[in-house]
N, C-alpha and C positions, 0 to 999 in steps of 0.2 A: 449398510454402515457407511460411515464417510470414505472416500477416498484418499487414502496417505499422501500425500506428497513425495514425490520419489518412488511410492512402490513399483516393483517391478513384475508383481503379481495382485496387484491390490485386488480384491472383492468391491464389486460395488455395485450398491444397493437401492432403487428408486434416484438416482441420478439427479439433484435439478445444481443447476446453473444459469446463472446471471449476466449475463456480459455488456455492457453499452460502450459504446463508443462513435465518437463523430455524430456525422449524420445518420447512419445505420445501427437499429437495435437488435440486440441478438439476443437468444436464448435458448437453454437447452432445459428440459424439466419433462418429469413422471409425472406422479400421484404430487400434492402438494403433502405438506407436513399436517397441517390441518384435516385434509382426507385420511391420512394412513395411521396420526395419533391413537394409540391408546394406553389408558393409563394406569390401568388397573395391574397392570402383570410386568408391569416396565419399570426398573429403576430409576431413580431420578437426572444419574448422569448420561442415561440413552433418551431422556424425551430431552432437554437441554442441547444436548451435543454439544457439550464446551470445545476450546477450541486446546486438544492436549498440551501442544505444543510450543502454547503462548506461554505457561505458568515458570516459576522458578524452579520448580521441580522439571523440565525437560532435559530429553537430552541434550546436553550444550554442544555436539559433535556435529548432529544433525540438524540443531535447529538453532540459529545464531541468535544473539552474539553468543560465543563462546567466550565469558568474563567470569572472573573471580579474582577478588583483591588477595595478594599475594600476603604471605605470613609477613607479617612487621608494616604493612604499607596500610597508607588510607585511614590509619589506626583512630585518629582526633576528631576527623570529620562523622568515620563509621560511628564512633562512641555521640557523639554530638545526636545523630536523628535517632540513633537506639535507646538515649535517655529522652528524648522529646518523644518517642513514639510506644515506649514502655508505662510512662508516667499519665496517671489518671486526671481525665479532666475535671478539675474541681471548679473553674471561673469561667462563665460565659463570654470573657476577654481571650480565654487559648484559644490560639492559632487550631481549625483541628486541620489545617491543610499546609504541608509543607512543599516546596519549589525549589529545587537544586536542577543550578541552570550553568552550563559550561562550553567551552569550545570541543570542536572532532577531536577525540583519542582522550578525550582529558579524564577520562573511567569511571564516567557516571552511571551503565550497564552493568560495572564493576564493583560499587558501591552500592546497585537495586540489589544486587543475586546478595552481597553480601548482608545487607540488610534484613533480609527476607530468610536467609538461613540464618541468620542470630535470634532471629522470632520461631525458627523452628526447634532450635537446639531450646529455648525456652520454655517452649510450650507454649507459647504465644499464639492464638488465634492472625494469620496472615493468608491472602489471599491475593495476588499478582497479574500483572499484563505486561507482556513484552513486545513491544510493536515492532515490527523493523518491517524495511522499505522491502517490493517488488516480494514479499512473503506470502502473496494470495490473502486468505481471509486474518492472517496476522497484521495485513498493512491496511486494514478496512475497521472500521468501528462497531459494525452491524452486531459482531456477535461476540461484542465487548459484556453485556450487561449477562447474557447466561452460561458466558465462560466465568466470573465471578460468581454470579450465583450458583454453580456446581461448584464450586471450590467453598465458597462457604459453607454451603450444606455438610460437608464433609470435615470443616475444622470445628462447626457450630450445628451440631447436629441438630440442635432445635427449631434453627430454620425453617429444615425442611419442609413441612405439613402446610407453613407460611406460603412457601414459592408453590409448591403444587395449586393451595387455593389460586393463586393469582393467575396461573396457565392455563385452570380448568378455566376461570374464568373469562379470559381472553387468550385462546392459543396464538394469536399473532403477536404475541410477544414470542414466540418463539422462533419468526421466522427469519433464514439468514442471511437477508437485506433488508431494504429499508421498510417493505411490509403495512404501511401506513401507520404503523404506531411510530410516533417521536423515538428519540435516544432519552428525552428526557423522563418519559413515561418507564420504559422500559429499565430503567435504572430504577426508577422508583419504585415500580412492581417489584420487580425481582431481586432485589438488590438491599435498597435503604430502608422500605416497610415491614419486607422479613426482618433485620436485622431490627429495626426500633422493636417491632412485636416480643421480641424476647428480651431485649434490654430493658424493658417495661415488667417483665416478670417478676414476680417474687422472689422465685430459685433461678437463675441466669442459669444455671450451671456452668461446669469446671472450667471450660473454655474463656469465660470471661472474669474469672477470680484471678488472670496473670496478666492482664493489663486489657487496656482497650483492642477493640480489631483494627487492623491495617491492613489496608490498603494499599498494595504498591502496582504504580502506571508507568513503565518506562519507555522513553522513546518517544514519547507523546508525540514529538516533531514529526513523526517518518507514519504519524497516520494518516492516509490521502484527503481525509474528511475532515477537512479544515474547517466547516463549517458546524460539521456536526460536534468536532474538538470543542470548540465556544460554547454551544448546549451544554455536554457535557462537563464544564467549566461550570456555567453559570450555576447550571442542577444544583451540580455540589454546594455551594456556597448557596443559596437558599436554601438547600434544606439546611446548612451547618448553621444558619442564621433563624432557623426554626426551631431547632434542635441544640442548642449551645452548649449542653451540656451531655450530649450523647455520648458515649466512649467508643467513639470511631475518631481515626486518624486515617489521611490520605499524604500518600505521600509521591512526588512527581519528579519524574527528571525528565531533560529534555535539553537543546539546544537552544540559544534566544531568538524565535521566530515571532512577528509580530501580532500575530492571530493566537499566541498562546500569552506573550510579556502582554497585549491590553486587557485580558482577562486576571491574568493572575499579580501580576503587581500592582495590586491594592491590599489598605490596611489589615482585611480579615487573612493573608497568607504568608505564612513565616519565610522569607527569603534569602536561599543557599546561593553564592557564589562561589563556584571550583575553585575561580582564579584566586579565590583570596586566601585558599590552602593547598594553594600548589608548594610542593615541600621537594628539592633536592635530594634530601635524606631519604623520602619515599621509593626516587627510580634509581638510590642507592641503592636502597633493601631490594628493589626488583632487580636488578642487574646482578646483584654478590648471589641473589637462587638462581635465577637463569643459569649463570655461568659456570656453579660449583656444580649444578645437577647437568649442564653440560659437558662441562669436562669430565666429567666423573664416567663418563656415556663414549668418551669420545678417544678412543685409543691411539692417536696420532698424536692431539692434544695431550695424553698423560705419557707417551714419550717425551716430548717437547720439556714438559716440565721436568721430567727425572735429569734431564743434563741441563736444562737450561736456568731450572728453577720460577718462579709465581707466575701465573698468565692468568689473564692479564695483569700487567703489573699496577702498581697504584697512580703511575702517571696515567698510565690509557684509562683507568678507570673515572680518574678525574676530568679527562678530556671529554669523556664519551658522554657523564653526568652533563658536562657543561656544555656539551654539542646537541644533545637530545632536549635540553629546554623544559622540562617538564610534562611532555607527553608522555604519555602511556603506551598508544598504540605507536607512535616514530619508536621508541626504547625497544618496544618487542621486535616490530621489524627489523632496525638495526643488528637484534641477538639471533634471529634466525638466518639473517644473509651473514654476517659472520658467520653462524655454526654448520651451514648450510654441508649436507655432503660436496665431497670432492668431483661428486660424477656426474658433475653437472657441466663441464665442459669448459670449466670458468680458467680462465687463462692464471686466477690467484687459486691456487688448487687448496692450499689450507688454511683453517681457522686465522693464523698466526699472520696469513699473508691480507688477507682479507679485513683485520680490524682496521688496518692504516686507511684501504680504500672508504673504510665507513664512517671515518670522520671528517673524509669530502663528501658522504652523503649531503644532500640538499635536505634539513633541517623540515622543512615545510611538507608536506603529506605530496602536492605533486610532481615536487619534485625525487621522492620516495617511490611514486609510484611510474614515476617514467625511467629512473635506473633500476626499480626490479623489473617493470614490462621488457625494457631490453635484454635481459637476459634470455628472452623466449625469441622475440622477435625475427629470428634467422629459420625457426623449424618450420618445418613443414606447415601450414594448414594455421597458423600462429591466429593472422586477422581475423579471418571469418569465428575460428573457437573463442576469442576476447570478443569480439561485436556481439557472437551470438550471446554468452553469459550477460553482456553489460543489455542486451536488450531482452531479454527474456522476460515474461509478466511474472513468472515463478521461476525458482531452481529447477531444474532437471539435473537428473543422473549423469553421472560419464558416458553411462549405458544410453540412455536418450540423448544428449547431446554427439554420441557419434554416430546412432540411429538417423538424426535429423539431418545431419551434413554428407550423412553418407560414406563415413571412416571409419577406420576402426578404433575402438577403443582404447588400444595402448597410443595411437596417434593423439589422442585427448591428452592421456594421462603425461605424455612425453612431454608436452607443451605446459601444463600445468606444475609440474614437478618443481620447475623451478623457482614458482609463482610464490610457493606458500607460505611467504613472506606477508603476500595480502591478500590471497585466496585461499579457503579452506578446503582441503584435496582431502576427500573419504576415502578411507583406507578401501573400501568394496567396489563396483560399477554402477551397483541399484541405490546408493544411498544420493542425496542430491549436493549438487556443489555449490558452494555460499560464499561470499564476500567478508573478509572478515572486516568490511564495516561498510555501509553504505553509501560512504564519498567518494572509494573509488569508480560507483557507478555514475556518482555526479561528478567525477574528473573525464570518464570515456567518452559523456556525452556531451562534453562541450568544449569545441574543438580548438578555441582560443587558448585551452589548460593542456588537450591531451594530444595536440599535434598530429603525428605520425599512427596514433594510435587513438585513435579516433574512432569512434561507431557510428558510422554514418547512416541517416536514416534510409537509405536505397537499400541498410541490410535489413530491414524490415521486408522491404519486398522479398529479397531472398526468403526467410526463413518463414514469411507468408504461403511461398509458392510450394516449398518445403513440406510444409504442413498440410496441404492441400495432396500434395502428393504422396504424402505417408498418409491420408485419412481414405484416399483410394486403394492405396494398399491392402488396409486390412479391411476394407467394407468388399475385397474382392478375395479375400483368403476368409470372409465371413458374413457373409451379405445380411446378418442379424444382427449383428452385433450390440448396433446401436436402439434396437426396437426390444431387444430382453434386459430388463435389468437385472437378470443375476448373471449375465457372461462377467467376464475378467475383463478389465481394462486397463491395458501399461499406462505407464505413466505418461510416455508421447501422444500417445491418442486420444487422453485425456486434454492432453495440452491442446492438443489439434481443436478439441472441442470447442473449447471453452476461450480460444484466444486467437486462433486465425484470422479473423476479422477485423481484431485488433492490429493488429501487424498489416493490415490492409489499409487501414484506415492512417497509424502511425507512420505509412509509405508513400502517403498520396502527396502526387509531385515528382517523386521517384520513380515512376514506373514507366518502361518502355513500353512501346506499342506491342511488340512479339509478347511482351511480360504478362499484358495483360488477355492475350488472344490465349496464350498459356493457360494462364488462372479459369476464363470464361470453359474451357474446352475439358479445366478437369473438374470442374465443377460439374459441366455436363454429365460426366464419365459418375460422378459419384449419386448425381441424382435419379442418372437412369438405374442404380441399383435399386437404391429405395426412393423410388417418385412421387409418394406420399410422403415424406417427414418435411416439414415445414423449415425447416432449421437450414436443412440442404434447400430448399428452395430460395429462403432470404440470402442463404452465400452465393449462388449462382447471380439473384437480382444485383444485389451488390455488389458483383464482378461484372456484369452488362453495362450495369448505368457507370460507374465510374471509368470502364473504361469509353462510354459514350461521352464523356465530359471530354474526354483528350481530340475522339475525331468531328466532337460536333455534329455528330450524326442520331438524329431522332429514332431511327430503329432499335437500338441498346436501350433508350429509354422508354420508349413503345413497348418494348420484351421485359422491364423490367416491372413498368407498371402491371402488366400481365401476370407478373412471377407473383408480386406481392398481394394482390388481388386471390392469387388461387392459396398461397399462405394464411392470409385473412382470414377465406372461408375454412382452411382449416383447425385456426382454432377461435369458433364462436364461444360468445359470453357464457357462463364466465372464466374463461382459459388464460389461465397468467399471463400469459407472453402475450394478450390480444394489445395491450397498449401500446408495445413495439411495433406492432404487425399495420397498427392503425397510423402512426406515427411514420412509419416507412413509407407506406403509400399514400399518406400525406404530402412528403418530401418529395418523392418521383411524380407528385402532379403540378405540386406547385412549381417543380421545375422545367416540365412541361411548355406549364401555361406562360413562364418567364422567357420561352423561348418561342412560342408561338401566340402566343397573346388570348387563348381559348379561355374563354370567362367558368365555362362550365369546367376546366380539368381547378379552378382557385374558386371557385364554389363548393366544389367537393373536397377539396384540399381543407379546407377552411372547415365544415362540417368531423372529418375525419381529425383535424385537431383538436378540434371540442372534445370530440367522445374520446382523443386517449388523456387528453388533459384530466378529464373528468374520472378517469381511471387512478390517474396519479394525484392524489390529493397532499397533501404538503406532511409529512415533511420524506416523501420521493424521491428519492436522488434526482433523476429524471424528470421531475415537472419543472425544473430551469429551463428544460431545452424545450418542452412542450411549450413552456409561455413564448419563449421566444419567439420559435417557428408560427405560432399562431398571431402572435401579435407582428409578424414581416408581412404571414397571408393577409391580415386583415388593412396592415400598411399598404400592400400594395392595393386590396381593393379600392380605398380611399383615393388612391392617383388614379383610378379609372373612374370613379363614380362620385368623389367629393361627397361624400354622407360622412354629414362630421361624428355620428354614432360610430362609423366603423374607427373612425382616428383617436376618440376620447378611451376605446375599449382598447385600442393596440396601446397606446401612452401607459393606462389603466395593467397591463399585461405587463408591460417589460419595464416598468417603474416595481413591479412583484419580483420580476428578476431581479434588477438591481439591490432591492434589498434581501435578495440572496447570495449576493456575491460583496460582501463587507470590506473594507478599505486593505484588510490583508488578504484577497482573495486576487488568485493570477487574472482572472478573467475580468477583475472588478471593471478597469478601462474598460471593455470591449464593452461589455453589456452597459457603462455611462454613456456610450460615442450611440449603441442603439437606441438609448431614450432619448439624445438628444433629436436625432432625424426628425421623428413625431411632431417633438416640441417643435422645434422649429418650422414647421410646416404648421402649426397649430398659431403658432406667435410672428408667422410671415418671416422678417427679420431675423436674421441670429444676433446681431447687434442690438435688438428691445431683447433679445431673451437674457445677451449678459447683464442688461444694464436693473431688469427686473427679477435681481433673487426673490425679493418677497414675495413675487406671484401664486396666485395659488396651485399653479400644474406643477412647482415645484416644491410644493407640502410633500411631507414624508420620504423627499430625499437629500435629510438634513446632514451636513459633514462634507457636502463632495462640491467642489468646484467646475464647473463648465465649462470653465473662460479657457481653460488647456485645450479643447477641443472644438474650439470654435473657429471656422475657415482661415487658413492663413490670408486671406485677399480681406475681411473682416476689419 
């Protein structure tokens, strides 16, 4: 069975994992899905494996955001998408895709959940996604299409029989990455073809006699697959332009990012703007429940009022309305540091003392978040517990994050306590700790915003080395651990697995020489348990060579091509992970050969890129980085041999990249500055390559300008 997030006792069952990062690919995997399927005895939500957690229905405790528009608030806008999304499409002109698009805190999480429970209290067939950032497979897309298709099957039971055919007939639609089937494909197997198949019935049934089905996608911003976001974008809107009259409704919220506003601000999308119903009156109604169900709680507070009389009174009320601006999440914070208990050590010990200081709060989220961080700032263990949450690939528990540092648990809890203002603090040790919104992980990380509190990446190295030394741990209180897949495995060891590498690669730069003699030496320690698992082998390689990068010493790199090599052999074709394996020691020859100039280590480099390329067909997460690296090997062999086949094939490769990385994509520069080298060695001059856009080496990379990147001496 899957792996919980947080458990502290999880079961887990045939184990695979995905992980890439940098120049090193990692992987961890059993049986594949396709080996171990069968379907005959299985219900539909265990061959699926939706993802529980994402839907509307989770627990909002454990799995963020924790939103719900408050009685009286959001009332105009809620009614607005609940009549546009209850209301049958009669004209091939409706909108069937709506877009509510807003600034951080402004409660458009708050207005999905609420949405989605007024379709349930309905009877309304509805069906949800809740994205949020650093959430594991919640902040990925891969297992977007059969987390809805298990939720459909269940509100629309007729579905069902629909999705089954399309898995019997391609089970790599079920796999949870990219698997070589598109997002676009897998949406439509599973997803829009079941659903057309019964809306085309005669008897629809009950389900769709209460309005059309919806769709709700939240968060869309905070999913890392920017690329695959637009697919899924376009999908929709071809099939709704196919389909005009289908009775589906999608409905999107999100933040205004530009790889979502150039797909969906066009005519076929009905478009929400927050701003244009931010209402006063709304964090009225949230502030007058806040306050009465606090005071009502707060025994110090209803002295205060027996002799003093109303608290707050109507002036504070009017100030704090007028201080708070129409956010949502500033309002909450502000009401929780006001009500906050007294034992927190705060020099304003009561509610009563504490409003005046919160209408000097700094209005703005970092400035929010840099007068609740100091609150903690003095305890013990303060930085490393904030660096480690703000860098974490996933939540971990209280229980694993003092596992991981090596403290104890109430030392966590002591530091957090005062936090949860803007951290969500589980009342248990094994439930995981969450952000109550994902800006504050984008204020930690950038140190121009978050100053003194700051995550600096050297804490990567940390909790890299961390991890490495907790995965020795238990491979020496269980030297099987990782070879049975029915043992137990905590939620740290999990983490260990699936993300140490990560954390190596996100630290590179940071890392001291001892740092890395460290890492190499416990690497050692855990492969000499189990000397066969490949996985241990590639972390050992990838601690050799990059600490070989720092001394410039050819033996780390010597040992590591050696490592990857006896990796390789161990998982021959056709073994999932062989594309990383190929790809790895591609990269450790080609750097070889850039540092001793060996033709034969960029002949095999070059070979070994082909075949994991040709593993990764499109649409791969992973074959950006394949084209790359194949088209640098074959770049450089053109500077030694001038065969203009090798230069037209490298241009040919990372002009593929480029048009994978589209004008709102972070890497877009980097991989234009790579196509340009080529060209310009292909057109002599940089100065004929600006002067000739119309040439034809620059067909098919229409939209991007070059002249940015052209030599400043030029």
């Amino acid at each position: 069975m899957n792996v919980l997030q947080g458990s502290r006792d999880a079961y887990v069952e045939n184990l695979v994992t995905y992980q890439v990062e940098g120049d090193f690919h990692h992987n961890h995997g059993s049986a594949s899905a396709e080996q171990k399927l069968t379907f005959s005895p299985l219900g539909l939500c265990k061959i699926l494996r939706p993802i529980i957690d994402a839907s509307h229905t989770r627990d909002r405790k454990r799995s963020p955001p924790d939103s719900a528009c408050f009685p009286g608030t959001r009332q105009q806008v809620v009614k607005n998408v609940n009549t546009w999304a209850r209301n049958d499409v009669t004209t091939d002109s409706e909108p069937h895709l709506r877009w509510m698009h807003g600034y951080v805190g402004s409660g458009k999480s708050s207005i999905s959940q609420e949405v989605c429970d007024t379709s349930d209290r309905e009877d309304r067939p509805v069906v949800s996604f809740f994205f949020f950032r650093n959430a594991g497979d919640r902040s990925k897309i891969w297992r977007l299409a059969t987390t809805l298709a298990s939720q459909m099957a269940a509100v629309i039971p007729q579905t069902e029989p629909f999705i089954r055919e399309a898995v019997q007939a391609n089970r790599a639609l079920l796999a949870p990455n990219e698997g070589g089937v598109s997002l676009r494909t897998r949406m439509q197997r599973l997803v829009y073809a079941p659903f057309k198949a019964v809306a085309q019935l005669k008897k629809r049934g009950r389900a769709l006699t209460k309005g059309p089905f919806l769709i709700v996608l939240d968060g869309l911003d905070e999913c890392d697959n920017k690329d695959e976001v637009q697919e899924l974008i376009d999908g929709m809107l071809m099939f709704f332009n196919e389909n005009p009259l289908i009775p589906l409704r999608v409905f999107i919220t999100s933040r205004v990012e530009e790889h979502i506003k150039s797909r969906l601000d066009v005519p076929a999308v009905m478009l929400d703007n927050l701003v244009d119903h931010c209402s006063d009156d709304d964090i009225v109604t949230f502030l007058q429940i806040l306050f009465e169900d606090g005071c009502r709680r707060n025994s110090v507070v209803r002295a205060y009022v027996r002799r003093h009389g109303q608290w707050p009174t109507r002036s504070d009320k009017r100030k704090l309305v007028q201080h708070i601006g129409g956010s949502f999440i500033f309002a909450s914070a502000v009401f929780k540091f006001i009500m906050a208990t007294n034992a927190e050590g705060s020099h304003a010990p009561t509610p009563m003392d504490r409003l005046p200081l919160a209408l000097k709060m700094n209005p703005g989220l970092d400035g929010l978040y840099t007068q609740t961080l100091s609150r903690s700032m003095h305890l013990p263990h303060f930085s490393n517990i904030i660096s480690t949450i703000a860098l974490l690939q996933e939540p971990l528990p209280i229980s694993g994050i003092a596992e991981l540092l090596g403290i104890e648990t109430y030392e966590v809890v002591n530091v957090l306590v005062n936090l949860q203002a803007i951290i969500q603090v589980p009342g248990t040790d094994d439930i995981p700790v969450t952000l109550c919104h994902t800006s504050l992980r984008d204020f930690l990380t950038t140190q121009s915003r978050s100053g003194d509190f700051f995550a600096h990446p050297s804490h990567h190295v940390r909790i890299y080395l961390l991890c490495l030394e907790h995965g020795l741990k238990v491979l020496r209180e269980d030297p099987g651990l990782f070879i049975d897949s029915r043992k137990r495995i905590f939620a740290l060891t999990y983490y260990d697995l699936r993300y140490s590498v990560v954390h190596m690669e996100y630290g590179r730069g940071c890392f001291e020489p001892m740092e890395f003699d460290s890492a190499v030496h416990l690497c050692r320690e855990r492969l000499a348990i189990q000397p066969d698992d490949p996985d241990l082998i590639t972390t050992l390689a990838a601690a050799v060579h990059r600490r070989d990068d720092q001394t410039e010493s050819l033996t780390g790199l010597t040992e590591a091509i050696s490592l990857h090599r006896e990796a390789l052999e161990l998982q021959p074709s056709p073994h999932p992970n062989r594309s990383s394996s190929l790809y790895n020691l591609g990269n450790a020859l080609l750097d070889r050969h850039r540092r001793t100039g060996n033709i034969a280590d960029l002949e095999e480099a070059i070979s070994l890129h082909r075949e994991a390329l040709e593993l990764r067909p499109s649409p791969h997460p992973d074959r950006s980085d394949s084209l790359n690296n194949l088209g640098n090997a074959l770049l450089d062999c053109y500077q030694r041999t001038e065969t203009i086949a090798d230069l037209e094939e490298a241009i040919s490769l990372l002009r593929e990249k480029l048009e994978l990385r589209p004008p709102s994509h972070p890497d877009r520069s980097v991989a234009l500055e790579n196509l340009l080298i080529p060209l310009q060695l292909m057109h002599g001059k940089s100065q004929t390559l600006l002067s000739t856009r119309g040439n034809s080496s620059l067909r098919g990379t229409s939209h991007i300008s070059l002249s940015c990147w052209a030599p400043e001496s030029s």
